[in-house]
N, C-alpha and C positions, 0 to 999 in steps of 0.2 A: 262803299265800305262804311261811311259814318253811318246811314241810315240802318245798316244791319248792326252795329255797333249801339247807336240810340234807340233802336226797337229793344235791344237785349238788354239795357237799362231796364228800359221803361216797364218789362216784361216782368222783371224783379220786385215790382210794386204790389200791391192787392190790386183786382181787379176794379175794382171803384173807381182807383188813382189811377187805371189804365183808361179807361172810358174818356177822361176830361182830358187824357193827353193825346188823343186818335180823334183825328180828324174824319168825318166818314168819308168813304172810298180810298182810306189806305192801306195799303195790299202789304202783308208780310208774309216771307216767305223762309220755310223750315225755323217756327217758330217754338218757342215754349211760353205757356203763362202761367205761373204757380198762384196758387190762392190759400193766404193763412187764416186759421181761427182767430181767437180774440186773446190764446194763452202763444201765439205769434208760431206755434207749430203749421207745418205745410196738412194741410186736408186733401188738397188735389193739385194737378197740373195740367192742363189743356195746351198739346203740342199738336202742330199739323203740318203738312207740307204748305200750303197756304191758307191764309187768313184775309178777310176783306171782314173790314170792319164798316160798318151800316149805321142810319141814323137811329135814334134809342137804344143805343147800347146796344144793337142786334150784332152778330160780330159770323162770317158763313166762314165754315171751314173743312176744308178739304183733305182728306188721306189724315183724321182725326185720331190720337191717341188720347184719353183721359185717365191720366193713373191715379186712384182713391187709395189714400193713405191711410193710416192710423190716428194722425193727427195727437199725437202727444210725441215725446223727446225718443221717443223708438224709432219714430219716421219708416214704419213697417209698410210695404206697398200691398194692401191688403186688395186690390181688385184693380182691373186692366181694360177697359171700355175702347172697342174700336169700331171706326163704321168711316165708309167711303167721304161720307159728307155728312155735316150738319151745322144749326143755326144754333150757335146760345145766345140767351142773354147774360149778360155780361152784368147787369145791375141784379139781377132776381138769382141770379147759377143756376139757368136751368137750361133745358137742352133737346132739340125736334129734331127730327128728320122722318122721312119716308125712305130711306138708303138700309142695307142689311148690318147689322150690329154681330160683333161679338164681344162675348165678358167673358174674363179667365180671372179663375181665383186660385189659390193650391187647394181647393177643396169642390171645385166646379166648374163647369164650361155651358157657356148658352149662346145659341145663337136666334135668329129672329129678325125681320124684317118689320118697318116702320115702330121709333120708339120715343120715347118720352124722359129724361131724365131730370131730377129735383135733388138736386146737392144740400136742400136743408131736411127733406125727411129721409135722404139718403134709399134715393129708389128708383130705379131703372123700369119704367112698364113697356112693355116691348106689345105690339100691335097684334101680326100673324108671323105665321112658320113658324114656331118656337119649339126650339129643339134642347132639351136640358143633359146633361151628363156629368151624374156624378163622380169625385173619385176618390172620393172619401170614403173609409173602410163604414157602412155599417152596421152597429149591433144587433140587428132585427132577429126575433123568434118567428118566423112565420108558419111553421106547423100548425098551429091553432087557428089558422084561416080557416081553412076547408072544414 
């Protein structure tokens, strides 16, 4: 119980100050990690059913959720990242796998196998199978195709 107790501290921190407090090969499980900007608003949170944390800040995580915020005082969950497994790094916020992904937003749904994510240009590159579905009303004239 302390150690789930002190993981959920620590977890509270930016991710920087999590890296120098994780020893490699320590294993958390049904975790959350939130990561704030520099105006101290939340941008993301990286939760999983397990977490192994690696040396260079590599961190594998299993039954992965990444909720992408709005990052100002709305704290609006504007996008929803899930996939079986993946590796981020923890120093750079970026994020691999070869496992299937899904993104749900209220405006779209993707799904896709083997992906890429980068928390600074804010961009998710997904490898094969990519399956997109909007659902978002939109305005299109398309009579003037044909």
């Amino acid at each position: 119980m302390k150690f789930r107790i002190a993981a959920t501290l620590a977890m509270g921190l930016l991710s920087s100050s999590l890296t120098a407090q994780l020893a490699p090969h320590n294993r958390l499980i049904r975790f959350s990690l939130p990561s704030y900007n520099a105006e101290s608003y939340r941008e993301w949170t990286l939760s999983g059913e397990e977490g192994n944390y690696k040396e260079n800040s590599l961190f594998e995580v299993s039954g992965m959720r990444l909720s992408i915020f709005s990052g100002d005082a709305h704290q609006i969950l504007e996008t929803l990242i899930e996939s079986d497994e993946a590796v981020f790094d923890l120093a750079e916020n970026r994020a691999t796998s070869d496992a299937p992904i899904h993104i749900s937003s209220p405006s779209f749904e993707i799904r896709g196998e083997g992906w890429s994510w980068d928390s600074e240009q804010g961009r998710v590159t997904i490898d094969r199978s990519v399956t997109i579905r909007f659902s978002q009303k939109l305005d299109l004239d398309l009579n003037n195709l044909l």
